[in-house]
Backbone as a ProteinNet text record, in pm:
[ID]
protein_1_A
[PRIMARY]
XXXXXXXXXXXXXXXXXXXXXXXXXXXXXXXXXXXXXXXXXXXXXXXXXXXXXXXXXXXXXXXXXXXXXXXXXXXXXXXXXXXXXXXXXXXXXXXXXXXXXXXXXXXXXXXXXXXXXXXXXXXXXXXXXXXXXXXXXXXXXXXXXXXXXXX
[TERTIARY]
385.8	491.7	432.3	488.9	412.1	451.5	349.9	361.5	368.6	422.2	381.6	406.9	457	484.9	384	359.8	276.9	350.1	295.7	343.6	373.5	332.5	388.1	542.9	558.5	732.4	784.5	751.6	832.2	920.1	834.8	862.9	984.2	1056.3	1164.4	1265.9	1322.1	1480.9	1582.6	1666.5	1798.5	1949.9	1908.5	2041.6	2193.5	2227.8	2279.2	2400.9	2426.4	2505.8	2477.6	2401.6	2322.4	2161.8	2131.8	2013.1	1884.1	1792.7	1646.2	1651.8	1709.7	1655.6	1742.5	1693.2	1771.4	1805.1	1922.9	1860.3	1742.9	1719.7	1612.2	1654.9	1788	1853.1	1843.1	1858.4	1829.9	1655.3	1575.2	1446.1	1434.6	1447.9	1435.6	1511.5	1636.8	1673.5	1559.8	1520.3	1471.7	1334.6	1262.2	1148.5	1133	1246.6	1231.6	1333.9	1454.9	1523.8	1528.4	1497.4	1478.2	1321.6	1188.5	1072.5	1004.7	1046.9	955.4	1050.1	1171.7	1233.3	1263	1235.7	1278.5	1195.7	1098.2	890.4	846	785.6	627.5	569.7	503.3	451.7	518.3	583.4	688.4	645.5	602.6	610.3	474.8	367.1	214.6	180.4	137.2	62.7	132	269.2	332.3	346.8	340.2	375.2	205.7	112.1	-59.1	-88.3	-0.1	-46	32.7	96	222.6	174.2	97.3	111.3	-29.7	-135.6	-253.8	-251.9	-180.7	-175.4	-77.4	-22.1	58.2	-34.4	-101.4	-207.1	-324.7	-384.8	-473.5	-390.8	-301	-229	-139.7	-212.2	-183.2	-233.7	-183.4	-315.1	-375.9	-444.9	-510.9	-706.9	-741.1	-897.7	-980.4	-915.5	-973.6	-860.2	-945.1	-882.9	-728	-770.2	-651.3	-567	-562	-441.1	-417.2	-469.5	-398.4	-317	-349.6	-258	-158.4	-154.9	-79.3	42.7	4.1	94.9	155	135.2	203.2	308.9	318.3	415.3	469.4	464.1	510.8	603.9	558.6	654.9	766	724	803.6	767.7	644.6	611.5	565.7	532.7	483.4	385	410.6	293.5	184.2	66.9	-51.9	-174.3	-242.8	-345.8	-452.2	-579.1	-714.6	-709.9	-730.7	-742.5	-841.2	-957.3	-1122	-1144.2	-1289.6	-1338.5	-1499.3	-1558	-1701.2	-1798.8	-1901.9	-1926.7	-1952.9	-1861.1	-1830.7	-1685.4	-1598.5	-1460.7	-1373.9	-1258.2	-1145.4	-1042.6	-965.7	-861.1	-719.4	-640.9	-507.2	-342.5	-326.2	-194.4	-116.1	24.3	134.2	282.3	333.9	413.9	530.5	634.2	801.9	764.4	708.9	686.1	824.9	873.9	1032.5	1041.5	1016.6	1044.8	1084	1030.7	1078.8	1205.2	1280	1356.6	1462.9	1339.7	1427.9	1429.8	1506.6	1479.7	1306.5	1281.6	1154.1	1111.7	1023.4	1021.7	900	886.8	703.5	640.3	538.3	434.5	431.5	560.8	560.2	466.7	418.5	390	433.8	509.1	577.2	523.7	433.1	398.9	303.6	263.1	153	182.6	314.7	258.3	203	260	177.2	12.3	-11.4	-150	-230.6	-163.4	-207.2	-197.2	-122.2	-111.2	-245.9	-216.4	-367.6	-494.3	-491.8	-583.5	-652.9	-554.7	-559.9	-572.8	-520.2	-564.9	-724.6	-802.3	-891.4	-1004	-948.4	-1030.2	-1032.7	-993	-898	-1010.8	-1090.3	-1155.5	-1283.8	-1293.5	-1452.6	-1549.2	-1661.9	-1740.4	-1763.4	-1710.6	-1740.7	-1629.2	-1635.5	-1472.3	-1459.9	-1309	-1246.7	-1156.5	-1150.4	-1003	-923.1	-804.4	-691	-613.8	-610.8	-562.6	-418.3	-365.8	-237.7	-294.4	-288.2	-317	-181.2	-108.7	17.9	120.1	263	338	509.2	594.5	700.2	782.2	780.7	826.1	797.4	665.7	580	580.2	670.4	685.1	564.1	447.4	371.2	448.5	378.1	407.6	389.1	352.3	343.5	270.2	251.7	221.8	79.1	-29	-166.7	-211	-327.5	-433.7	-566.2	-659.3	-776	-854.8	-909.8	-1004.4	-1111.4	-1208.4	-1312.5	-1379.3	-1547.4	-1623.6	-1663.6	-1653.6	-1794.4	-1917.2	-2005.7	-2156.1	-2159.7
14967.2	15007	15037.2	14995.4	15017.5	15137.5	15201.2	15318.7	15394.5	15268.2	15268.9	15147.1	15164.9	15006.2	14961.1	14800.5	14781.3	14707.8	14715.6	14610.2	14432.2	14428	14251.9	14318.2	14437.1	14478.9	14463.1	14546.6	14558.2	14461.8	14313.7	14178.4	14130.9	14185.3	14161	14197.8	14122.2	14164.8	14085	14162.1	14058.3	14125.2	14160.7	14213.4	14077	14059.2	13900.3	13917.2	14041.1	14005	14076.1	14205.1	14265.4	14217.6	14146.2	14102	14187.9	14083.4	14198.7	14294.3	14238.1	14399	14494	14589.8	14742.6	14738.5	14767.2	14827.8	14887.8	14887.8	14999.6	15150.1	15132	15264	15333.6	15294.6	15349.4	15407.3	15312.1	15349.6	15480.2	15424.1	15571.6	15689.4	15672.1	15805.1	15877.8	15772	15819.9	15852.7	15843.7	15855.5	15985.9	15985.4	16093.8	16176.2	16151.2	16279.4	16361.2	16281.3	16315.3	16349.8	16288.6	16323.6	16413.2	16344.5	16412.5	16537	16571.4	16686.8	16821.2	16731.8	16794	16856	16819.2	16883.9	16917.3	17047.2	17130	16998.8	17123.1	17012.7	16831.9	16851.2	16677.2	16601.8	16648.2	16526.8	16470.1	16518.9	16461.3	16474.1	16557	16561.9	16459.1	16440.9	16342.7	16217.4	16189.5	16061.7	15963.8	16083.6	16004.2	15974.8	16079.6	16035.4	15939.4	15886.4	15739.8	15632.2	15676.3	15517	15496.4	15628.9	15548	15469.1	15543.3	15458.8	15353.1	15323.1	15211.8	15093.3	15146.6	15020.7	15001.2	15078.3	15076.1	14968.5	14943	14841.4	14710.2	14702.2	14560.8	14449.1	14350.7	14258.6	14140.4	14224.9	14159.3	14201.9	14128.8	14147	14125	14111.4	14070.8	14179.6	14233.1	14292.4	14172.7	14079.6	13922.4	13975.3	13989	13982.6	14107.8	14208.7	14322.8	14308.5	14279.5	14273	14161.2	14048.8	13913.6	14024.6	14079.1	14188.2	14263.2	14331.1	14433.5	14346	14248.5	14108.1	14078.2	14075.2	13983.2	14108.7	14227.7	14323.7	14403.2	14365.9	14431.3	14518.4	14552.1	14705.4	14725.9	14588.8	14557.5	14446.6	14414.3	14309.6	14364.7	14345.2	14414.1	14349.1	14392.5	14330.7	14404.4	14387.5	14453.8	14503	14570.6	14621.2	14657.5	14687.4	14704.7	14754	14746.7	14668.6	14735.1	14770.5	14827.7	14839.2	14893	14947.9	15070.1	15176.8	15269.2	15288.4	15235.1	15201	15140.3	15060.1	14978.2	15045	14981.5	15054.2	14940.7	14942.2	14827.5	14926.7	14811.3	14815.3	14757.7	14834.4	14751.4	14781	14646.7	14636.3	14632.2	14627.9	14608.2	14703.9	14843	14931.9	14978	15023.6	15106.6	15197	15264.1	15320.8	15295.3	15170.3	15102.3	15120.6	15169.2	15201.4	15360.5	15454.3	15566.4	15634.4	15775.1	15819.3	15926	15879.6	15957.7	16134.7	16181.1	16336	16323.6	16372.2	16418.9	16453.4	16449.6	16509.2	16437.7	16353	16381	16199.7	16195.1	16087.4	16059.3	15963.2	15985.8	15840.6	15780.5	15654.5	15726.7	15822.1	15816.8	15781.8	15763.6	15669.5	15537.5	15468.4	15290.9	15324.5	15433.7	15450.5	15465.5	15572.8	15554.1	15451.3	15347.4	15206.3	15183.6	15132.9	15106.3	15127.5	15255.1	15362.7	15330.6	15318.2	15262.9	15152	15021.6	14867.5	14876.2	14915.1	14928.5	14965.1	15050.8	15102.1	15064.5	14999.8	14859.7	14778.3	14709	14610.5	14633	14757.1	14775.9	14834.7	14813.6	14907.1	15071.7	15055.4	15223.2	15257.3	15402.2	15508.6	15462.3	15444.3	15457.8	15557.6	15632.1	15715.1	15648.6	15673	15601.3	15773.8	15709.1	15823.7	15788.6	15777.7	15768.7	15829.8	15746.6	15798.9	15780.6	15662.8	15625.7	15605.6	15644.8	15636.2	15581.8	15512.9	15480.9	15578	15720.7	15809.3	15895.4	15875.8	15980.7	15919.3	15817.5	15752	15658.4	15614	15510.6	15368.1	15257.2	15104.9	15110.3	15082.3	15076.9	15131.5	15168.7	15268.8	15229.7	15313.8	15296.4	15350.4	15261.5	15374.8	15356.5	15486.1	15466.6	15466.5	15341.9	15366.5	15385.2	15465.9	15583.7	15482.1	15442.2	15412.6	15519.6	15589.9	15690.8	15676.9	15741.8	15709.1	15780.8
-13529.5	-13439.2	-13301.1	-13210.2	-13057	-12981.7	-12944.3	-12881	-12765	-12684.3	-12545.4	-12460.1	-12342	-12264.1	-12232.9	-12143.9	-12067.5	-11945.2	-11878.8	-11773.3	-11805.4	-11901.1	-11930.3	-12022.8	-12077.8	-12142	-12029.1	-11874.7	-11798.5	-11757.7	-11752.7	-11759.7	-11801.6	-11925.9	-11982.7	-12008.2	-11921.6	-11864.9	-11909	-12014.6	-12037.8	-11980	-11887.4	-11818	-11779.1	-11840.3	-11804.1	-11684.7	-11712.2	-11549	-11428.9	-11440.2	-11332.6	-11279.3	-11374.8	-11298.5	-11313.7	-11285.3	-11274.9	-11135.2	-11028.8	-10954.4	-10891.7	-10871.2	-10834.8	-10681.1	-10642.2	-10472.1	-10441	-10325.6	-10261	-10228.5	-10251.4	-10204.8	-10326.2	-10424.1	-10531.8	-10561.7	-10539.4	-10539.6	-10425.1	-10293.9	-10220.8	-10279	-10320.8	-10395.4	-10527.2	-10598.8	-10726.2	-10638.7	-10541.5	-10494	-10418.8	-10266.9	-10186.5	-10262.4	-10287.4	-10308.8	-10466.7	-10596.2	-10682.1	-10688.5	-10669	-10649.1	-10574.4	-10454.9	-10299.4	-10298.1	-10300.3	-10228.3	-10416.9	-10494.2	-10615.5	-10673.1	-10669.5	-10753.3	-10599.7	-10675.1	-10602.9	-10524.4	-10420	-10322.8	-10300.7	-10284.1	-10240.3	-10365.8	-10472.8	-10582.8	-10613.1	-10522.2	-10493.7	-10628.7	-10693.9	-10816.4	-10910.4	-10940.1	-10997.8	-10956.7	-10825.7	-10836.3	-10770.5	-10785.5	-10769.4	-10918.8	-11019.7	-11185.5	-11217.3	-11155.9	-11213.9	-11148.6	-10975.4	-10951.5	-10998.8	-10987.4	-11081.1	-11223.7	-11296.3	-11411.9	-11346.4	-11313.4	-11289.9	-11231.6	-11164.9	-11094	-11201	-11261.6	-11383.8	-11472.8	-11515.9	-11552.1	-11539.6	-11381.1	-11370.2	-11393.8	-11387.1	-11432.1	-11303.5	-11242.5	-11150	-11184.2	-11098.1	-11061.1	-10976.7	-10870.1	-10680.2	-10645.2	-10514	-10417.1	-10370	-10351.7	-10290.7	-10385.8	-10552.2	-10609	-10629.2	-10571.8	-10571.3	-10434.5	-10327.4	-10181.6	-10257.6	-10294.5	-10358.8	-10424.7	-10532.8	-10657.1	-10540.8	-10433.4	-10357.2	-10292.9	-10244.1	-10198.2	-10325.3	-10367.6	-10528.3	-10559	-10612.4	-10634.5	-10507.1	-10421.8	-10264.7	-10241.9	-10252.6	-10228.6	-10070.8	-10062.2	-9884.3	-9870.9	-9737.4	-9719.4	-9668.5	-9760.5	-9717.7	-9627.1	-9550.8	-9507.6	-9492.7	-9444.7	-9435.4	-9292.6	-9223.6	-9116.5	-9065.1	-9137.9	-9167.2	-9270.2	-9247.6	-9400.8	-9310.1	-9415.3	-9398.5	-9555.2	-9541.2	-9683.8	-9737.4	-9620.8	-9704.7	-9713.9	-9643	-9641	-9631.6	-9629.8	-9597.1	-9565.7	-9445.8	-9433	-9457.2	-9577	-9537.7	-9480.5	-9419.6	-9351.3	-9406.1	-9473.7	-9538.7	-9457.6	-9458.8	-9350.3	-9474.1	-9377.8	-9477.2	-9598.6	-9565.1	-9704.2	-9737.7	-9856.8	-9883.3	-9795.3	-9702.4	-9601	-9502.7	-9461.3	-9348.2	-9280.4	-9187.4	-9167.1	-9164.7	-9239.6	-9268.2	-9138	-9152	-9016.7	-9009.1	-8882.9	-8868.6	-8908.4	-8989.1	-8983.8	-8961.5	-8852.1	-8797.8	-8840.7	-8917.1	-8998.1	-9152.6	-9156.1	-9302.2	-9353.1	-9450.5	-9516	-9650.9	-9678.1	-9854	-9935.4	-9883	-9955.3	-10009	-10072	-10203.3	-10289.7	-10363.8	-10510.7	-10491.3	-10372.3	-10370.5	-10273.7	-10278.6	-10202.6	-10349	-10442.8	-10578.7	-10663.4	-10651.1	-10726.1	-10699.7	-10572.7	-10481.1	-10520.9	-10538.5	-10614.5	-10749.6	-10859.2	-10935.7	-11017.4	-10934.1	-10911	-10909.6	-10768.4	-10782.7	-10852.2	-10892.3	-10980.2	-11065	-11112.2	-11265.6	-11256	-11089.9	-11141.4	-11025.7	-10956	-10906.9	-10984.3	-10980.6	-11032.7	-10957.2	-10823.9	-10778.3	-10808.2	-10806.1	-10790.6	-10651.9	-10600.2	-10489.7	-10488	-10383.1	-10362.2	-10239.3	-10244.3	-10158.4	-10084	-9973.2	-9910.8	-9793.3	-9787.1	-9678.8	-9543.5	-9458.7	-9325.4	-9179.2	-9263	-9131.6	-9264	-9180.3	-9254.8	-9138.3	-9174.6	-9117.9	-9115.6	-9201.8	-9192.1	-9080.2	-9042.8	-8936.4	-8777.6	-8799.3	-8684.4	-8663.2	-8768.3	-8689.6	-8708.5	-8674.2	-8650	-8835.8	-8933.7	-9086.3	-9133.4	-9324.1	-9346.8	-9347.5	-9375.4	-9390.2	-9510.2	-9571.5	-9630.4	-9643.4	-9649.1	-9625.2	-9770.5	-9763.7	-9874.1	-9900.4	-9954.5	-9931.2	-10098	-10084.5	-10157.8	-10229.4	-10347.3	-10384	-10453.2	-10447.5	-10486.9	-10620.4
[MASK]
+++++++++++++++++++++++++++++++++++++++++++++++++++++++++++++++++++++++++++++++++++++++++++++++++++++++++++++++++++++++++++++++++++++++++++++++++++++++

């Protein structure tokens, strides 16, 4: 008996007259207003333990098909922005935020900074941590994150 999903269950959808996908309005609800505004501290501790395991379970193994999977699922179009060897920084454009209204200070893309997070770590040999540095909420141009090598 199986005890647990994986991401190839998620795959299967027999919805025959609604279809495989949700609004986004719905996602931002279940994200900022049920998550971010509903749990301690905006939801951080919960939603860095969902999108890590969530990215720990994809099935990629290049950095390419982890940015490829972030397009593929709509999470954003990602690109490299720099790249060093103790860090990378990517820029994802058209993130679910895109468009909300601005609150100064705030950043709410950590669960796909933790996908991120977690992807990686799926198929490097170092620990990486993922950190949010720009956000469409905070008023920059798209969201950012920084990714930190450890020894």
């Amino acid at each position: 008996m199986k005890q647990s999903f994986t991401y190839e269950d998620m795959k299967l959808i027999e919805r025959k007259q609604l279809g495989a996908q949700v609004p986004l309005e719905l996602f931002r609800t279940i994200r900022l207003i049920g998550l971010h505004q509903a749990l301690p501290m905006g939801g951080k501790a919960t939603t860095v333990t969902i999108g890590r395991k969530i990215g720990e379970s994809l099935p990629v193994s290049t950095l390419e098909e982890i940015l490829e999977l972030f397009e593929q699922l709509q999470i954003g179009i990602s690109r490299i922005v720099h790249q060093d060897e103790h860090m990378m920084r990517i820029a994802v454009d058209e993130c679910f935020c895109e468009g909300l209204p601005v609150l100064e200070g705030k950043m709410v893309c950590d669960l796909e900074g933790a996908i991120l997070e977690g992807a990686l770590h799926r198929i490097s040999a170092q620990k990486v941590t993922v950190r949010e540095v720009k956000c469409n909420v905070n008023g920059d141009e798209h969201c950012e994150y920084e990714v930190r090598y450890l020894r």
